[in-house]
C-alpha positions in Angstrom: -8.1 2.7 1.2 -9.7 -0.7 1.1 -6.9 -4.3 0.8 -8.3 -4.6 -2.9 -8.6 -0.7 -4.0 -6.5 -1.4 -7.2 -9.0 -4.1 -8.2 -9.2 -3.9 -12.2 -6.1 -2.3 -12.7 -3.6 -2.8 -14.7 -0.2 -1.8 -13.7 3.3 -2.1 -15.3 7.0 -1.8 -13.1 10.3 -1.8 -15.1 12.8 -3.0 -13.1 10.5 -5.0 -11.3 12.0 -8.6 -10.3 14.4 -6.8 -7.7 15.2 -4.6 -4.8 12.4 -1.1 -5.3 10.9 -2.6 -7.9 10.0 -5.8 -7.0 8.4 -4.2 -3.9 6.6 -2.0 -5.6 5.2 -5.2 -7.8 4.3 -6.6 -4.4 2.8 -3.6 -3.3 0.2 -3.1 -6.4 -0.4 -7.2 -6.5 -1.4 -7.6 -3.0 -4.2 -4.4 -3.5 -5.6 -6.3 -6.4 -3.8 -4.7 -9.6 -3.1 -7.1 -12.1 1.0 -6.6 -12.9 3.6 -6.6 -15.6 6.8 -7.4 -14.6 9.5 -5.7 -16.7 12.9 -6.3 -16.4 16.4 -7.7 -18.2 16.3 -11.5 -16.8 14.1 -13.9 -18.1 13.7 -16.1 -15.5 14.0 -13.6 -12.6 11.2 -11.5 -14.4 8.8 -15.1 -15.0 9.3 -16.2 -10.9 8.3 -12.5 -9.5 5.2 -12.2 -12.2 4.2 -16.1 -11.4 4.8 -14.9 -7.9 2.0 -12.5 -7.8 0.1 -13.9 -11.2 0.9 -11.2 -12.9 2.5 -11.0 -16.6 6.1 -11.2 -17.1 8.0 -8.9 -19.7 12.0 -9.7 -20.5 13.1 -5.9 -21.9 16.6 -4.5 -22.6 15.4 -0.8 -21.9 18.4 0.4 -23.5 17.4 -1.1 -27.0 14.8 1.9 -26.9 14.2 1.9 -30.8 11.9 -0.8 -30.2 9.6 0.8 -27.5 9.0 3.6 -30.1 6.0 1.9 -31.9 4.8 0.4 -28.4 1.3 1.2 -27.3 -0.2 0.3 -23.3 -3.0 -0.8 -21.7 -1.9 0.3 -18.4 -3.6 2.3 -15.6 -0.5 2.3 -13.4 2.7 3.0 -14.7 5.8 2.4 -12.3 9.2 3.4 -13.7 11.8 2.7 -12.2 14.0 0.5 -14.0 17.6 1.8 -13.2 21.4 1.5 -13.3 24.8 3.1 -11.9 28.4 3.4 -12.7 30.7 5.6 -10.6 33.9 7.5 -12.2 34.8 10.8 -12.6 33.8 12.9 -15.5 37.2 12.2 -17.0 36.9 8.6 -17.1 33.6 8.2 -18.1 33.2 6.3 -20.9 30.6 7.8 -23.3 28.9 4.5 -24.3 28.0 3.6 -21.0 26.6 7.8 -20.5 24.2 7.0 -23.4 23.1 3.7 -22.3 22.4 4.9 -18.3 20.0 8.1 -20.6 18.3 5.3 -22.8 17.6 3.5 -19.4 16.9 6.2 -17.2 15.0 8.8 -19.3 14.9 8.1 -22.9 12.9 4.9 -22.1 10.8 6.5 -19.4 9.4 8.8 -21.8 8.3 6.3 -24.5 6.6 4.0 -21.8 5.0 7.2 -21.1 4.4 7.8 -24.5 2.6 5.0 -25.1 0.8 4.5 -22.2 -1.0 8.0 -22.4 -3.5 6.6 -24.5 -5.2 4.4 -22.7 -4.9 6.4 -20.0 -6.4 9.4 -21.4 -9.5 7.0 -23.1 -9.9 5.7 -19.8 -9.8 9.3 -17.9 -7.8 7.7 -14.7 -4.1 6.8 -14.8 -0.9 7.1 -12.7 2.6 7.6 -13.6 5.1 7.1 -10.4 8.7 7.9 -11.7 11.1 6.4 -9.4 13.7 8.7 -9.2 16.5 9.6 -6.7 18.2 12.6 -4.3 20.3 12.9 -7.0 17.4 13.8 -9.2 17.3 17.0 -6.7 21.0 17.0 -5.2 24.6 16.1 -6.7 26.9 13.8 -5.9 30.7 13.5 -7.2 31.1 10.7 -9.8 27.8 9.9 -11.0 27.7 12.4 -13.8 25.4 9.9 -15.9 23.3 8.8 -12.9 22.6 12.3 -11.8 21.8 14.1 -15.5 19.4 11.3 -16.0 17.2 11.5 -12.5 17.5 15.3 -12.9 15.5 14.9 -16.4 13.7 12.4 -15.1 12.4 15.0 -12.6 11.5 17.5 -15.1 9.9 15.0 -17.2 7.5 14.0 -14.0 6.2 17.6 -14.9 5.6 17.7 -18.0 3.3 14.5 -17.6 1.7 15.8 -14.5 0.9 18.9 -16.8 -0.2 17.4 -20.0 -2.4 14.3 -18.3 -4.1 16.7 -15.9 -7.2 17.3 -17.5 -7.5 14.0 -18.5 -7.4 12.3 -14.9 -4.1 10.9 -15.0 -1.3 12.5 -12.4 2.7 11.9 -12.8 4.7 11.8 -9.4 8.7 11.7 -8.7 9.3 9.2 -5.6 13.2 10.5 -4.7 14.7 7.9 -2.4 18.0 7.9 -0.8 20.3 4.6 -0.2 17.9 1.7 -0.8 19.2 -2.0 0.7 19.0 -3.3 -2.7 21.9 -5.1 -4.6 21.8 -2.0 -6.8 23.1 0.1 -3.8 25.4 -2.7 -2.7 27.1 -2.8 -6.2 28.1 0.5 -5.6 30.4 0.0 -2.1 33.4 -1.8 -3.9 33.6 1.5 -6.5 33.1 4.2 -3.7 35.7 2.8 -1.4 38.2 3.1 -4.3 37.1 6.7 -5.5 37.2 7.7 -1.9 40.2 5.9 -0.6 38.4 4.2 2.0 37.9 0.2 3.0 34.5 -1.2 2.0 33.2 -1.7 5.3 33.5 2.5 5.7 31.7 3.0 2.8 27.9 3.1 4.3 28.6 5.1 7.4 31.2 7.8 5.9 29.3 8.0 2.3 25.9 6.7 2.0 24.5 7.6 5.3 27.0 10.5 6.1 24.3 13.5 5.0 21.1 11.4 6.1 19.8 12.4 9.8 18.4 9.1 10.2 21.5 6.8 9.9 20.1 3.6 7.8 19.6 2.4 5.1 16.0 2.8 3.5 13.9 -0.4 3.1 12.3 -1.4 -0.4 9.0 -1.5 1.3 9.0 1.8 2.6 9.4 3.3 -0.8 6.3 0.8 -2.4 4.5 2.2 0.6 4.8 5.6 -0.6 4.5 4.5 -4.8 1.4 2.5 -3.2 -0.5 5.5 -1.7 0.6 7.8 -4.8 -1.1 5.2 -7.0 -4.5 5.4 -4.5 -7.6 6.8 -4.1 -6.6 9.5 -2.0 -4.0 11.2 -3.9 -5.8 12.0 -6.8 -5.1 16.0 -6.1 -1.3 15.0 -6.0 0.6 15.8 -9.1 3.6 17.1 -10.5 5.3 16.4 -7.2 8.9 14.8 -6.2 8.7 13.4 -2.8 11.9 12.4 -0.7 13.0 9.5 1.1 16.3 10.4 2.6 16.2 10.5 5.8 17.0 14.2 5.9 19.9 14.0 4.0 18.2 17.3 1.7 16.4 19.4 4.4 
């Protein structure tokens, strides 16, 4: 692997002005890809992409009726764009079910969707779902987050399948607790549904199942995205790989 091996690439990250996703955007830029930034904020979406000289693209991923007639020109297709609401299954309001799906799987698959294409012309392209240990492994109260990283899984598959034998693979990264605001935005909620005090939170939930007690860094899952997305892992498809720790062994 060379500093400039994604040279001529063209990559696209949802969710890509913060926390994973932003690192990932980092990752590809710094190895030469040329990359769209996709996420919900204007002007934190313009800074990251000006940041690396990339492209920037504001996108509600939940309004997926637009991204039905979208077509790509990506080689590298990072999704990860994500969201989280814990509450038990009784409380869960159904809007906000349907909205974490659109986000989390329904949009996946039209990004997908349209970037095959290209992909297939081209004969070379990478899908890297970002998904989760809940995409392998429950947890109480995050009915909505869980369903959708479980599909998301399977749809991995299906990709890795199909795009086979036209040179494109389709990989599952499964991360545990990232030191993101997304995981931070969850403490408040989990010491309530758990009866604890926020500052309990990380060692008696988050880190209570993982053998290595701390927090994941974003740059260690880019790292992995990065090498997924390389020259040496073009055997490498249909796979989920974890980053937990040993929270699932």
């Amino acid at each position: 692997m060379t500093a400039q091996d994604l040279a001529g690439r063209r990559a696209l990250v949802t969710g890509g002005a913060n926390g994973i996703g932003l690192a990932c955007v980092r990752e590809l830029a710094a190895r030469g890809a040329h990359v769209t930034v996709a996420d919900l904020d204007a002007q934190e979406t313009a800074s990251v992409a000006a940041e690396v000289g990339g492209e920037a693209w504001t996108v509600d991923l939940s309004e997926t009726g637009a991204l039905e007639a979208l077509h790509l020109d990506a080689d590298i297709l990072v999704n990860n764009a994500g969201l989280q609401r814990v509450a038990p299954i009784t409380d869960y309001d159904p809007e906000q079910w349907r909205v974490m799906q659109r986000v989390m799987l329904e949009a996946p698959f039209l990004l997908i969707r349209a970037a095959l294409p290209r992909m297939y012309e081209r004969r070379w392209g990478r899908i890297v779902n970002v998904s989760s240990v809940h995409g392998r492994h429950a947890s109480p109260y995050k009915a909505a987050y869980v369903a959708a990283k479980h599909g998301l899984e399977g749809l991995s598959k299906v990709a890795a399948l199909e795009g086979a034998s036209h040179g494109v693979t389709s990989n599952c990264v499964s991360p545990g607790y990232v030191r993101t605001p997304f995981t931070e935005k969850q403490i408040g909620d989990q010491a309530r549904l758990h009866e604890l005090r926020p500052d309990e939170v990380l060692d008696r939930i988050m880190l209570a199942d993982m053998a290595i007690k701390r927090l994941i860094e974003p740059g260690e899952v880019a790292s992995l995205v990065g090498w997924l997305v390389g020259e040496h892992a073009s055997m490498v498809t249909g796979a989920s790989f974890t980053m937990d720790g040993g929270w699932t062994t």
